[in-house]
N, C-alpha and C positions, 0 to 999 in steps of 0.2 A: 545497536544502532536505533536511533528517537527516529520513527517514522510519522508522516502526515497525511492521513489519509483522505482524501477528496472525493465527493460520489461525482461523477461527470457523465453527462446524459444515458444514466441508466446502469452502470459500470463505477467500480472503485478505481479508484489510480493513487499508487503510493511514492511519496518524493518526503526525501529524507531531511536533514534541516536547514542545505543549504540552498532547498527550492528544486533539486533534481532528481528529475522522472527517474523513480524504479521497476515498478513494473505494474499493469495491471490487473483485474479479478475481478471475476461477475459479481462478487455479494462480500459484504464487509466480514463476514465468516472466511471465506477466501482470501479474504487478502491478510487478514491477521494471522492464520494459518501460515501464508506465505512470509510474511513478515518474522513469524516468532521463529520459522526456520531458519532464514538469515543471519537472522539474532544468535543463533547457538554454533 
C-alpha cells in the first residue's frame, strides 16, 4: 500500500492514495516503520 505521509502540528499522519486517514506517529521514523509493517 502507496502511503502519504503529512507532518501536522508536530506529529506525522499517514492516509493512503485515496486521501484516507491511517494512522498516526510522533516522528517520520515511526510512521515508516509503521507503514512498512502494513505493507508486508
Amino acid at each position: 500500500m502507496e502511503l502519504i505521509y503529512k507532518m501536522v502540528n508536530g506529529h506525522v499522519e499517514a492516509y493512503d492514495r485515496s486521501g484516507a486517514f491511517c494512522f498516526s506517529a510522533d516522528t517520520m521514523q515511526e510512521a515508516m516503520a509503521e507503514g512498512a509493517g502494513r505493507a508486508a
